[in-house]
Each structure stands twice: as structure tokens, then as C-alpha cells.
C-alpha positions in Angstrom: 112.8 133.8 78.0 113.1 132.4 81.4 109.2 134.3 82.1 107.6 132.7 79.3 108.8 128.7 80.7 107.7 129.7 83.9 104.7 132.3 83.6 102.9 131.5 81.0 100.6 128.5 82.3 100.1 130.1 86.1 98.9 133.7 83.8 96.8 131.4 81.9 95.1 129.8 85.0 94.8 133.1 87.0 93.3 134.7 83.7 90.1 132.3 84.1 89.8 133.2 87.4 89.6 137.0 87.0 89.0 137.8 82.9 91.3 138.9 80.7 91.4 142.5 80.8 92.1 142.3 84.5 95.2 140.1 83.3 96.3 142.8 80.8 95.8 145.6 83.6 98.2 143.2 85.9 100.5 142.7 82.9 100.5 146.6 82.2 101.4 147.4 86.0 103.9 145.0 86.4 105.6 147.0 83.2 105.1 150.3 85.4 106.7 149.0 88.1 110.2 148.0 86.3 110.1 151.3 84.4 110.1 153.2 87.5 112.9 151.2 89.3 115.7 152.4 87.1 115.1 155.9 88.6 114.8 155.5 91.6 117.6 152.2 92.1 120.2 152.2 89.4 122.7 149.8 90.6 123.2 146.2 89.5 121.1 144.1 91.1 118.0 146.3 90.9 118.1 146.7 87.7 118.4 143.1 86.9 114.9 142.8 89.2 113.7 145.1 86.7 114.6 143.1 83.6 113.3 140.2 85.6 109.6 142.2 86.1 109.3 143.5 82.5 110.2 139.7 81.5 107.3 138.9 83.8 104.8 141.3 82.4 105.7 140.7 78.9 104.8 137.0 79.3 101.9 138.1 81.2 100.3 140.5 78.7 101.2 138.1 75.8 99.1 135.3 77.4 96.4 137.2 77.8 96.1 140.2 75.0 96.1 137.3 72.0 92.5 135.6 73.5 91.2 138.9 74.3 91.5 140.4 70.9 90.1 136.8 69.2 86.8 137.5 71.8 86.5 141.0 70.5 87.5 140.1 66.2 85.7 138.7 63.7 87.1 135.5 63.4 87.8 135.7 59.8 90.3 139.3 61.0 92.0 137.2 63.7 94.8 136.3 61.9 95.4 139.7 60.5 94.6 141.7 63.7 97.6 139.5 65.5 99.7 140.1 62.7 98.9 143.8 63.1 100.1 143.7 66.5 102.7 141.9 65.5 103.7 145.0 63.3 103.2 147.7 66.2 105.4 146.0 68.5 108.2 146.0 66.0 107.8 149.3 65.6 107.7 150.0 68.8 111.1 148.0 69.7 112.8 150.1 66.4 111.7 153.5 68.0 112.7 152.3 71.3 116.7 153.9 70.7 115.7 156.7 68.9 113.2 158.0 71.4 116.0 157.2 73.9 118.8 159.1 72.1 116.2 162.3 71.7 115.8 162.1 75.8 119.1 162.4 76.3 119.7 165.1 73.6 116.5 167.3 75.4 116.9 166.2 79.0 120.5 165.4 79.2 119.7 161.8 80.9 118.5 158.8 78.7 117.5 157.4 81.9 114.2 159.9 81.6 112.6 157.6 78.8 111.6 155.6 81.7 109.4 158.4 82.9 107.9 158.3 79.2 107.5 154.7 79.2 105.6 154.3 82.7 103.4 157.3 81.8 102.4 155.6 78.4 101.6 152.5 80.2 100.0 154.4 82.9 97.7 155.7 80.2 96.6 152.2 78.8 95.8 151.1 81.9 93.3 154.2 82.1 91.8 153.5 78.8 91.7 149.4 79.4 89.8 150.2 82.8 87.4 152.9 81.7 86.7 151.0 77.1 86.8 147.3 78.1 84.6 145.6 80.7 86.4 143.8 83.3 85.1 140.3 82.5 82.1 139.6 80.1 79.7 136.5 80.2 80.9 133.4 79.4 84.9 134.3 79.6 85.2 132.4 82.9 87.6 129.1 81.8 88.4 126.6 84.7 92.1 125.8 84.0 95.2 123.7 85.6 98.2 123.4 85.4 97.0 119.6 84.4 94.0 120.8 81.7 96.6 123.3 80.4 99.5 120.7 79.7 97.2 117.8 78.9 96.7 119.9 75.5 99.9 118.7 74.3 97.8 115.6 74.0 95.6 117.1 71.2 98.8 116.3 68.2 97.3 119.6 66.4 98.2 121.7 69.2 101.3 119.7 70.1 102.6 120.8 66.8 101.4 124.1 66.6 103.2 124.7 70.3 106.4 123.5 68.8 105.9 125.4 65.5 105.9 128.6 67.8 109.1 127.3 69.1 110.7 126.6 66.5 110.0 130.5 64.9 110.9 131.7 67.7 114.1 130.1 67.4 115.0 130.9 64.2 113.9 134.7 64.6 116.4 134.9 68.0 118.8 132.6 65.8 119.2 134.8 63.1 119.3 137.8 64.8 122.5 136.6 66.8 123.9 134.9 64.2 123.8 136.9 60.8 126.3 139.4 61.3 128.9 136.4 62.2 127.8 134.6 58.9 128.1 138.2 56.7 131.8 138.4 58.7 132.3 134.9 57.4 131.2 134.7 53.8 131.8 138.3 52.8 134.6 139.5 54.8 132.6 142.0 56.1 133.7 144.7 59.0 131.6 144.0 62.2 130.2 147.7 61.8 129.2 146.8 58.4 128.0 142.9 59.2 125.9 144.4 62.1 124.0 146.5 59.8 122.4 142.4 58.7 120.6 141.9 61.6 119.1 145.4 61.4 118.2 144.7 58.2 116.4 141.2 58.9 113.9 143.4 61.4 113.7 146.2 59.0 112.0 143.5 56.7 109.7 141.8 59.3 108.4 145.3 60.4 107.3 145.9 56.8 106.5 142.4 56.6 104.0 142.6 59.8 102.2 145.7 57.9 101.9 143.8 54.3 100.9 140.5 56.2 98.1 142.6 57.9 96.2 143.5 54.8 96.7 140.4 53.3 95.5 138.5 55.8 92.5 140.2 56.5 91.8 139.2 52.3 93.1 136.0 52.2 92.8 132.5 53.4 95.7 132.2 56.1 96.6 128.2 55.1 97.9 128.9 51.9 99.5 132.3 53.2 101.3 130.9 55.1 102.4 127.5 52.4 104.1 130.4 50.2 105.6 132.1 53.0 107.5 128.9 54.2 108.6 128.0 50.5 110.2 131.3 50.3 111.6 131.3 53.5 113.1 127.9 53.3 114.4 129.2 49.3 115.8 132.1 50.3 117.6 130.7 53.7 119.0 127.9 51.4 120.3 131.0 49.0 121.7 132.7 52.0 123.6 129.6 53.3 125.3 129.2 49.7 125.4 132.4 48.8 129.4 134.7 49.1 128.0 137.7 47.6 126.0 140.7 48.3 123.0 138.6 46.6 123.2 137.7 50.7 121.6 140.6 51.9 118.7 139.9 49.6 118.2 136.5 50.9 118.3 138.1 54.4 115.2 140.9 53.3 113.5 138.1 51.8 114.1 135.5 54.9 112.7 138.6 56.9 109.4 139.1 55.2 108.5 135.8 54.5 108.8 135.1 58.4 107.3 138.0 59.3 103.2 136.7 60.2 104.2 132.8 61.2 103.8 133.2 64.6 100.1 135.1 64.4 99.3 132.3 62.3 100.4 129.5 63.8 99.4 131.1 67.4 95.4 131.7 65.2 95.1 127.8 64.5 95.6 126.9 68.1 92.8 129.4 69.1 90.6 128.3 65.9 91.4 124.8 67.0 90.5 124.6 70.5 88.6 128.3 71.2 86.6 127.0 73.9 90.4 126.6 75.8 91.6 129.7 74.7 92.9 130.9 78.0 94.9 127.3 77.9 96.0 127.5 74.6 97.2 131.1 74.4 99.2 130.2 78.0 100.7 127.1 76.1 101.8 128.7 72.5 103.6 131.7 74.8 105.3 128.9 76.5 106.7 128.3 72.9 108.5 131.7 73.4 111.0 130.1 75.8 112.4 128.3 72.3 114.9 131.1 71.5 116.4 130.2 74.4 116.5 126.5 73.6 117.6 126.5 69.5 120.5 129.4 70.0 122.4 127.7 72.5 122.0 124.2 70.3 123.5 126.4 67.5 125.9 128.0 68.9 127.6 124.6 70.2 127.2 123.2 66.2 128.7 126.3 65.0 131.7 125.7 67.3 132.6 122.7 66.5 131.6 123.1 62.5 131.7 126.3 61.7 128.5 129.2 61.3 126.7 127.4 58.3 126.3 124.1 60.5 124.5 126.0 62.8 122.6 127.7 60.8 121.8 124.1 59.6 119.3 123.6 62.8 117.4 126.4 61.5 117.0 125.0 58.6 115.5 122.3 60.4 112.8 124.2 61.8 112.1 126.1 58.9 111.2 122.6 57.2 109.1 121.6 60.1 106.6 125.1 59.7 107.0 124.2 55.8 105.0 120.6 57.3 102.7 122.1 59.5 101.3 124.2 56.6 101.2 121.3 54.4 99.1 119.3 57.4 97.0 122.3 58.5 93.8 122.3 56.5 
């Protein structure tokens, strides 16, 4: 979270300077270069400077793969091609301890999946370099730090950028936070309260993968109207709820969340496209909000309890629930 405060504007600036794919190459080498420290150096401190380089090649490749996909999309798909993405990369992260456990079965060291990981992202690299061009007509954007900040001027992308924050924050939120409100309310055993938070991502991955084909039929505005009303519904029945109805507010939560942030992040690029190196750098910035709300919530929840914190969430799930009543 640190990356995306940080990175985010410079990535964008640089990415007008040398095109997009050259950004995602960049972003993709970075990655390479933290997977292949932890076998070489495996000792405290480097493999903190490893958490710290994929950190900076997330941010990176996040900046810059959102704009680059919108050049190449119809825009009508742009929603639902994001929201694809969205989908893959949570499939991705669900695999990611299975495919370690099975390296450690076969190879007797989970520490080999890093092998596996810098080879895969070797091989992307190879297929960006040779299937994309390097930087087409017209993708040249002169941008600052000041014409990248002065956005926040526009109020539509002022609160777009803090609608990214705020989902961000409740999707960080939850995840920390639901198997200490399933302990609470139900009297569940941490094994068994842990299971919630695996259950929340369970939902958005098939979330991501229902969101994709609707998108890509429907109008994204009112998509995203009904998801807020059930999200805010079924967070409401979570907060009140001491049954097992609970875990059915959390698979409902889950979905319903699922495509806000590829829809909010495909207004800010519908809105301003002609910036879209600024405003992709900008709404990635947004990211750094998990590390802003959960630290808010866990101070309410100390002084009253898990459902006050949970409380700020609710917060932010009203204010998406007013951007898609302003958005037209």
C-alpha cells in the first residue's frame, strides 16, 4: 500500500514518456527481480526488499495495464474486460497456496514456486515485446506531477479517486475483520471464523466472472446502482444478524462488491480519456485506502467494539451508493 501513495503518479508520468507497454515490460521485470531474490537471499532484510519490489511492480503494472487495455477495447467492453481481469487476478491469488503446497509436495522446497513465478513472468514479457508495439501514434501524454494532481480539481474525478478508496477499504476491511465479527456474534472457533474471509473472496472471484458477462450486455450505471443497494442491504443484515443467516450476508456482500472498482476506475477513463495515463496513476493512488480505513477501524473497534468499526464501512459503502446515484 505504501507503492501505490508513492508510485503511482511518477509510473504515470514516466508512462507518457515511453508508452505503456514499455511500462508493463518494466512492471513485469521488477516482479522478476523479487521472485528471484528469495532464492538466492533468504534472510530478513532481503526478503523484505523483495516485498518492497513486488509492491513496486504491482503499482507499476496496475497504472499502466488499465489504459492500455481501454486503447486496445471497444469502449462499450471496457468495463467488462477490467472486470475480467479483475476475475483472473483473484484466481490467480486463490491458486497462489495451492500451487505452492504442490512445489513442496514434488520438489520438497516451497521456496521453488519462485522459479515458477519468474519463468511465467519471464514469458509475458516475451509475448508483450514480440504481440504489442512498443508505443503507437498518438499515446504520447505530457504529464506532472502538477497536471496529474490538478485532476482532483475535476469533482467527477475527485470523487471517483475517493470512491476507489473507499472499496478498497472496505474489501482490505472485511477481509481483516470478518472472522473477528463471526468470533463475536456467533461464538465461532477461530479455525472455523477464518473460514469467513475465505468465503468473502470465494464470492468476489465468482463475482468477477458473472460481472464480466454482464457488463459486456449491460449499461454499467445502473449495474453498479443494484450492486450498491445490495451491498449496503446485506452489510446492514450482517451487522444485525447472530446467526448463520451471517455467512449469507457475507456471499452476498462478496458479489455485490465484486466489479466496483473496474467500474468506478472505467468512468475516470470515460471521463477524462484524453488523460488516461493521469487518471489511471491517480485512481491506483486510491489503492493506498486499505491502508488508511483499517487502521481508522481498528481504533473504533477498540474503544466500541467490532460492529462500530465495521460502522466506517458502512460509511463508504453509502458514499459508492451516491456516486452511482450522481454518475449518469
Amino acid at each position: 500500500f505504501l507503492w501505490f501513495a508513492l508510485f503511482s503518479v511518477p509510473t504515470g508520468i514516466w508512462m507518457g514518456r515511453h508508452g505503456r507497454r514499455n511500462t508493463v515490460v518494466a512492471a513485469l521485470a521488477i516482479t522478476t527481480l523479487a521472485m528471484l531474490i528469495p532464492l538466492f537471499f533468504y534472510d530478513f532484510a532481503c526478503i523484505l526488499f523483495a516485498f518492497a519490489l513486488l509492491g513496486i511492480g504491482n503499482t507499476i503494472l496496475q497504472v499502466s495495464l488499465n489504459p492500455m487495455v481501454a486503447r486496445v477495447v471497444n469502449p462499450d467492453k471496457v468495463t467488462s474486460v477490467l472486470t475480467l481481469g479483475q476475475f483472473i487476478k483473484a484466481v490467480s491469488s486463490f491458486l497462489g497456496p495451492i500451487i505452492a503446497g504442490v512445489a513442496s509436495s514434488f520438489w520438497g522446497d516451497w521456496k521453488l514456486i519462485f522459479i515458477v513465478y519468474s519463468v511465467t513472468t519471464l514469458l509475458s514479457i516475451i509475448w508483450l515485446i514480440t504481440a504489442i508495439p512498443g508505443k503507437e501514434e498518438g499515446e504520447e501524454q505530457e504529464a506532472s506531477f502538477a497536471s496529474t494532481l490538478a485532476l482532483c480539481k475535476d469533482a467527477r474525478i475527485r470523487m471517483l479517486f475517493l470512491g476507489i478508496l473507499c472499496i478498497v477499504g472496505i474489501d482490505v476491511g472485511l477481509n481483516t475483520t470478518i472472522p473477528k465479527l463471526l468470533m463475536e456474534k456467533l461464538s465461532m472457533p477461530l479455525q472455523e471464523a477464518g473460514l469467513g474471509s475465505s468465503l468473502y473472496f470465494a464470492a468476489r472471484t465468482g463475482g468477477s466472472f458473472l460481472g464480466a458477462i454482464l457488463l459486456a450486455r449491460i449499461s454499467s450505471r445502473p449495474f453498479l446502482r443494484g450492486s450498491m443497494l445490495i451491498v449496503i442491504l446485506a452489510f446492514v443484515g450482517l451487522l444485525i444478524s447472530d446467526s448463520l443467516w451471517s455467512m449469507v450476508m457475507i456471499v452476498l456482500v462478496g458479489l455485490a462488491c465484486s466489479n466496483v472498482f473496474s467500474i468506478l476506475f472505467s468512468f475516470a477513463l470515460e471521463h477524462r480519456p484524453e488523460q488516461s495515463n493521469e487518471v489511471s496513476a491517480l485512481m491506483i493512488m486510491g489503492v493506498s485506502g486499505g491502508a488508511l480505513i483499517t487502521p481508522c477501524m481498528g481504533g473504533l473497534a477498540d474503544m466500541f467494539g467490532q460492529v462500530a468499526g465495521l460502522m466506517l464501512l458502512l460509511i463508504c459503502m453509502l458514499y459508492i451508493g451516491l456516486i452511482s446515484i450522481k454518475t449518469r
